[in-house]
C-alpha positions as CSV (number, residue, x, y, z in Angstrom):
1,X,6.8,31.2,-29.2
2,X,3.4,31.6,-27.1
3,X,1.4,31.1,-30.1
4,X,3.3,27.7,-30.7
5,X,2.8,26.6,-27.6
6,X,-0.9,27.1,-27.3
7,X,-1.2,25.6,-30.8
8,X,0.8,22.7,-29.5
9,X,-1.1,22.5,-26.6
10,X,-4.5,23.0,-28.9
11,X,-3.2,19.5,-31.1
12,X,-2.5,17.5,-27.8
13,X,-6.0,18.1,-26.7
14,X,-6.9,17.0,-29.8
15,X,-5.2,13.7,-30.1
16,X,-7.2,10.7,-28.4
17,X,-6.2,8.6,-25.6
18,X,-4.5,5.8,-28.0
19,X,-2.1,8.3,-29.6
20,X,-1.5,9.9,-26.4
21,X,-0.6,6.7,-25.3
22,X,1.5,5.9,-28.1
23,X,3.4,8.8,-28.0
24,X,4.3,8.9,-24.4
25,X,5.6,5.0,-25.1
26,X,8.0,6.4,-28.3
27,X,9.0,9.2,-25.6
28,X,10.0,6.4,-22.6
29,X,11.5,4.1,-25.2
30,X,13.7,7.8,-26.1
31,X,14.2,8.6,-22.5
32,X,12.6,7.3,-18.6
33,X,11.8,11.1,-18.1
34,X,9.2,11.6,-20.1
35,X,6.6,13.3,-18.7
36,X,3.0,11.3,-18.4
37,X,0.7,13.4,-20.7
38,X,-2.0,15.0,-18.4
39,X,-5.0,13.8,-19.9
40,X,-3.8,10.3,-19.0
41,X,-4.1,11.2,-15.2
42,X,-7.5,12.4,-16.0
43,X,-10.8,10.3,-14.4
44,X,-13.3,10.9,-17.2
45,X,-10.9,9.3,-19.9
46,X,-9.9,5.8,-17.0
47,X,-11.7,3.8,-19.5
48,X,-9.9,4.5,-22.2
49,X,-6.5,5.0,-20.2
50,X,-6.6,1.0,-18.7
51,X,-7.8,-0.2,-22.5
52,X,-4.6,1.7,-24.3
53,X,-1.7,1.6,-21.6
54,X,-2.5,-2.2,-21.4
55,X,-1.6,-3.1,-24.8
56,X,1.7,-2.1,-24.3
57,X,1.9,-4.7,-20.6
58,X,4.2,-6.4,-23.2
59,X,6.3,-4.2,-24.4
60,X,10.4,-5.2,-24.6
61,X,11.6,-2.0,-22.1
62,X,10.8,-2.6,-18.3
63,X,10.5,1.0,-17.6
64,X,7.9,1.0,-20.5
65,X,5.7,-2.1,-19.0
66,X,6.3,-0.2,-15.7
67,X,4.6,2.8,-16.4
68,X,1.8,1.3,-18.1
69,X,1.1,-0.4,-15.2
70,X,1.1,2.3,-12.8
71,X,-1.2,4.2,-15.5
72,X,-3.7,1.3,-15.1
73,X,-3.0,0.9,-11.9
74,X,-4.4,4.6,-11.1
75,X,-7.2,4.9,-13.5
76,X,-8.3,1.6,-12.0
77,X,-7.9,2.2,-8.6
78,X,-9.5,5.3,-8.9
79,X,-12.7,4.6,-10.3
80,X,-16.2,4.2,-9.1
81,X,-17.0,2.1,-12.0
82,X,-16.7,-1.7,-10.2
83,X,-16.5,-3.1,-13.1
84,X,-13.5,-1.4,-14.8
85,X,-12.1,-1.4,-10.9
86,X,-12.2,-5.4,-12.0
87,X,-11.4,-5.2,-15.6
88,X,-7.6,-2.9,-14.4
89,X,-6.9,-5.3,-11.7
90,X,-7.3,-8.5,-13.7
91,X,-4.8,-7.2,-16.4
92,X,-2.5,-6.3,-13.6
93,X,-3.2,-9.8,-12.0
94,X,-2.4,-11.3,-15.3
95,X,0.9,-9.3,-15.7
96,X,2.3,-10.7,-12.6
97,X,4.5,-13.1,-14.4
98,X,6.6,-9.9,-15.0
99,X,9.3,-10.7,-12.6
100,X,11.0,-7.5,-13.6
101,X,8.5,-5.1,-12.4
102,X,6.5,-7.8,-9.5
103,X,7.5,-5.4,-6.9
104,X,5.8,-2.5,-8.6
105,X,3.0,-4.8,-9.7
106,X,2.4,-6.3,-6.2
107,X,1.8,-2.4,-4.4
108,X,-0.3,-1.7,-7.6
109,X,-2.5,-4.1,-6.8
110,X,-2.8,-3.3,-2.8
111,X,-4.2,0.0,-3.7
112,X,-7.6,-2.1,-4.4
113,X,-10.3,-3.1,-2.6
114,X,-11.1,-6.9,-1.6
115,X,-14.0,-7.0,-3.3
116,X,-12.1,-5.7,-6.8
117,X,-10.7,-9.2,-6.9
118,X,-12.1,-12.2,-8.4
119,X,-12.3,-15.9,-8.1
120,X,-9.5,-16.0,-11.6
121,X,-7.5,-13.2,-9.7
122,X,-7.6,-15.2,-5.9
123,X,-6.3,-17.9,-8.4
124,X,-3.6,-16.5,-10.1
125,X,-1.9,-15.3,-6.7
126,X,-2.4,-18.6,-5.0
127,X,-0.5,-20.2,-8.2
128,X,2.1,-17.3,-7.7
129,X,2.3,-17.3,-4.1
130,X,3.2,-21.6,-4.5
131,X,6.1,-20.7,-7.2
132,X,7.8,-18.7,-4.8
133,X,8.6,-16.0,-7.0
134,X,11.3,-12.9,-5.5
135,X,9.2,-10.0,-3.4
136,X,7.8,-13.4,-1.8
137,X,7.6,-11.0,1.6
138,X,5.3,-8.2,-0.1
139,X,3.3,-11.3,-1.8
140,X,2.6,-12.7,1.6
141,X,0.8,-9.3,2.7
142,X,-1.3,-8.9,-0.1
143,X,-2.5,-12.6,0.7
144,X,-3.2,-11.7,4.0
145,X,-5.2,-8.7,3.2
146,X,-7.0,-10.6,0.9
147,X,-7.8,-12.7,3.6
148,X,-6.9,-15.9,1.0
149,X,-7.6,-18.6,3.4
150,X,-6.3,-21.4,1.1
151,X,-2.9,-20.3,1.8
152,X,-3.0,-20.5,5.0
153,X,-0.8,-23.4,5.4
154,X,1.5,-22.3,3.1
155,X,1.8,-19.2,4.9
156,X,2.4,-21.2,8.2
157,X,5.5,-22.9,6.5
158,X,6.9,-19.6,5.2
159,X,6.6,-18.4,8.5
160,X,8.6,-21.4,10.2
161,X,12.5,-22.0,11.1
162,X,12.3,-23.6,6.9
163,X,12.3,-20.2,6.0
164,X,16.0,-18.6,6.2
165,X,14.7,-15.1,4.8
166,X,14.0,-13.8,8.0
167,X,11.9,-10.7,6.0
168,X,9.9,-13.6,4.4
169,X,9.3,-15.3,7.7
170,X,8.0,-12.2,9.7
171,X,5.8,-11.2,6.3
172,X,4.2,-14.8,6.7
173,X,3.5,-14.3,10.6
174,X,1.9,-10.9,10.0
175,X,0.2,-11.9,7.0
176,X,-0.8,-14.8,9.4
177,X,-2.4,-12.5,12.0
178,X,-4.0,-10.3,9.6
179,X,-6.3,-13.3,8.6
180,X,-7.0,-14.1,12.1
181,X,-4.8,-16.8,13.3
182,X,-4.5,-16.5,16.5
183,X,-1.3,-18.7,17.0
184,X,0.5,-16.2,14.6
185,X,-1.0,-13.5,16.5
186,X,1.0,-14.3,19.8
187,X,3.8,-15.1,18.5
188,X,4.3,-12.1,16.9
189,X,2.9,-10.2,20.2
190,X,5.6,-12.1,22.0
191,X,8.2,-11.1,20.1
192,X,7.0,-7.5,19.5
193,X,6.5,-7.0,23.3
194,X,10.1,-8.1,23.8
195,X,11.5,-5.0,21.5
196,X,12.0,-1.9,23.2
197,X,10.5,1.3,21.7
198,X,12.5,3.2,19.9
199,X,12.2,5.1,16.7
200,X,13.1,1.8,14.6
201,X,10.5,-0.1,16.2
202,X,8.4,2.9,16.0
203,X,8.9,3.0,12.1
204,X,9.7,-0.7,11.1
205,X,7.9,-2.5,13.5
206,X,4.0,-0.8,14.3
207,X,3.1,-0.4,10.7
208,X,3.0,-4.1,11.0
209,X,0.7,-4.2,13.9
210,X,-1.3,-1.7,12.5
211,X,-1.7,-3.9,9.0
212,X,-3.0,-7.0,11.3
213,X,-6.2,-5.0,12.2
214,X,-6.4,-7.3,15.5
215,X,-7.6,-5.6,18.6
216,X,-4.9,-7.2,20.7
217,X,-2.1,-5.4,18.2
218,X,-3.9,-2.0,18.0
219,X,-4.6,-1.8,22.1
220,X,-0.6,-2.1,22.8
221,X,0.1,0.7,19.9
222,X,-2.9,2.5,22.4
223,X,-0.5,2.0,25.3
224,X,2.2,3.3,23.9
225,X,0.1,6.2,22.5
226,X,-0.8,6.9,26.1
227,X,3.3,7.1,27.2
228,X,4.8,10.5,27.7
229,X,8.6,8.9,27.8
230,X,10.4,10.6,25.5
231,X,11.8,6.7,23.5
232,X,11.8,8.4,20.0
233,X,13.7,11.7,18.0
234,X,11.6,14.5,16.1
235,X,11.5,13.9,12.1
236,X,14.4,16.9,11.7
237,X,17.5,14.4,11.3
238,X,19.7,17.4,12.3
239,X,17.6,17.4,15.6
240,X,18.5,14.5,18.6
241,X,15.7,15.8,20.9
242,X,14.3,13.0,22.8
243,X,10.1,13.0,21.9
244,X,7.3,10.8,22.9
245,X,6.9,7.9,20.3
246,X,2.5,8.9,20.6
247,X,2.6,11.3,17.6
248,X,3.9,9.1,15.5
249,X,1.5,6.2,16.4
250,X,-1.1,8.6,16.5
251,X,-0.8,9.1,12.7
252,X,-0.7,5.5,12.0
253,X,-3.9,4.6,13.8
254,X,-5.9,7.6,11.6
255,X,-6.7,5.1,8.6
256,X,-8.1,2.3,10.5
257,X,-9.9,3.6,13.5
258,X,-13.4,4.4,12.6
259,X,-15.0,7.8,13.7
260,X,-10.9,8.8,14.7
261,X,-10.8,12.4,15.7
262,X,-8.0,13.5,13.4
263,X,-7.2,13.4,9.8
264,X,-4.4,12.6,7.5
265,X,-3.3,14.3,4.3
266,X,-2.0,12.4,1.4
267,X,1.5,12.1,2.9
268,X,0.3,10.3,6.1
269,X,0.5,13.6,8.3
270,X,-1.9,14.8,10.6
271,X,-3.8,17.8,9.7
272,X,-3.1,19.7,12.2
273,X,-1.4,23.0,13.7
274,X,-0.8,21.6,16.7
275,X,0.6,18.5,18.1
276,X,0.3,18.6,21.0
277,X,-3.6,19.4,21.5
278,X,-4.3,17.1,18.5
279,X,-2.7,13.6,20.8
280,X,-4.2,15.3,23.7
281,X,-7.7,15.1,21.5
282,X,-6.7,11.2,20.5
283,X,-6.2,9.8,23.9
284,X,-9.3,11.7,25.6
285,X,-11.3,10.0,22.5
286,X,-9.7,6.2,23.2
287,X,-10.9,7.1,26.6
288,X,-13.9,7.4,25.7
289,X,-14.5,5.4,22.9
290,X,-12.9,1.4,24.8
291,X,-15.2,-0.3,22.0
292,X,-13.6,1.6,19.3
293,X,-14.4,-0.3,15.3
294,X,-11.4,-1.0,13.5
295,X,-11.6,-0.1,9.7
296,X,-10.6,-2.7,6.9
């Protein structure tokens, strides 16, 4: 059995990217737990990874199209190479007709960078954004991130009393503020200001303000990182114990403050041993640092 086994593993190593590819579609089309072959998660082979998985974008099994995506997605992302960073995200662009898999599609394409995305690509979502098409709400951030000014009115319409989908409407506002409207920015100061802090705000709410990157919108999260009231619960559901909301909102604030003092790991968590010291560390650093850059 261990001789088969390294000879199996002997004849996958063997086989290119294409087959690789092929196979793992024949297994998804068998069962949606296939496992994704490893040397399709490798960097060296991205090239050949976002040329193979996208000939099967059309493929008749969602699950199918959906995996090649995210394979594309990742080797694309995940490159230094700006011109196949370009060549993954165009294809995924171009697959955003998939209305089946748009969600998926839309948070595949906010793991790149503005600059990945071309004039054609800004193109294709303003055309997508003005169909309306479902996941409008997620749509509206990417815009915003993209900082796609053309759709700036149309993002002031989704974001007024029109608009019965109140997740839509807030997604325009924030999307709104994100690009530097500064109309959309107090409004949605006013209404976040109005909210007491609570581990729903805390979780639902602050992302939001931290996505904006405005000064105004990171400065109150600072406030609140400052507060000792205990407003929010610890992360073990079995445990009720009133906490300060700062730890939280001091993880949030790790990815966009320049020169922060802490770090994340890939899960969002500070790396750290201990809490208490590490928001100690945070709010002597504000403190020092009023003029603080936010990060992109």
């Amino acid at each position: 059995m261990c001789v088969l086994t390294i000879l199996i593993s002997f004849q996958s190593l063997a086989q290119s990217i294409p087959t690789q590819t092929q196979i793992y579609v024949a297994q998804l089309h068998q069962s949606q737990s296939a496992s994704v072959p490893p040397a399709l998660r490798e960097e060296k082979n991205a090239n050949e990874i976002v040329e193979s998985a996208s000939q099967y974008f059309t493929d008749t099994l969602s699950r199918v199209r959906a995996k090649m995506y995210s394979l594309v997605s990742d080797a694309g992302s995940g490159s230094k190479d700006q011109n196949l960073r370009r060549q993954a995200l165009s294809k995924l662009v171009n697959a955003t007709h998939d209305s089946e898999n748009l969600d998926l599609l839309l948070s595949n394409l906010s793991n790149f960078n503005r600059r990945d995305f071309n004039s054609s690509s800004i193109d294709t979502l303003i055309s997508l954004l003005r169909r309306k098409p479902p996941y409008l709400d997620q749509l509206a951030r990417l815009v915003g991130t993209l900082q796609i000014n053309e759709l700036k009115e149309d993002l002031r319409t989704l974001s007024g009393p029109s608009t019965k989908n109140q997740r839509i409407r807030w997604s325009a506002l924030v999307a709104l503020a994100r690009m530097g409207d500064d109309e959309a920015l107090q409004s949605m100061m006013r209404r976040v200001q109005r909210l007491p802090v609570n581990d729903d705000i805390v979780y639902e709410v602050f992302p939001d303000l931290v996505y904006t990157r405005q000064r105004q919108a990171i400065d109150y999260l600072i406030v609140e990182l400052k507060s000792d009231e205990k407003k929010c619960t610890t992360a073990d559901a079995e445990d009720e114990t009133p906490v300060t909301c700062a730890y939280r909102i001091m993880e949030m604030l790790a990815p966009v403050i320049d020169k922060y003092p802490l770090q994340v790991d890939a899960s969002g968590d500070i790396k750290t041993k201990d809490y208490n010291k590490s928001l100690n560390s945070v709010r002597e650093w504000f403190a020092k640092n009023q003029d603080y850059k936010i990060l992109e």
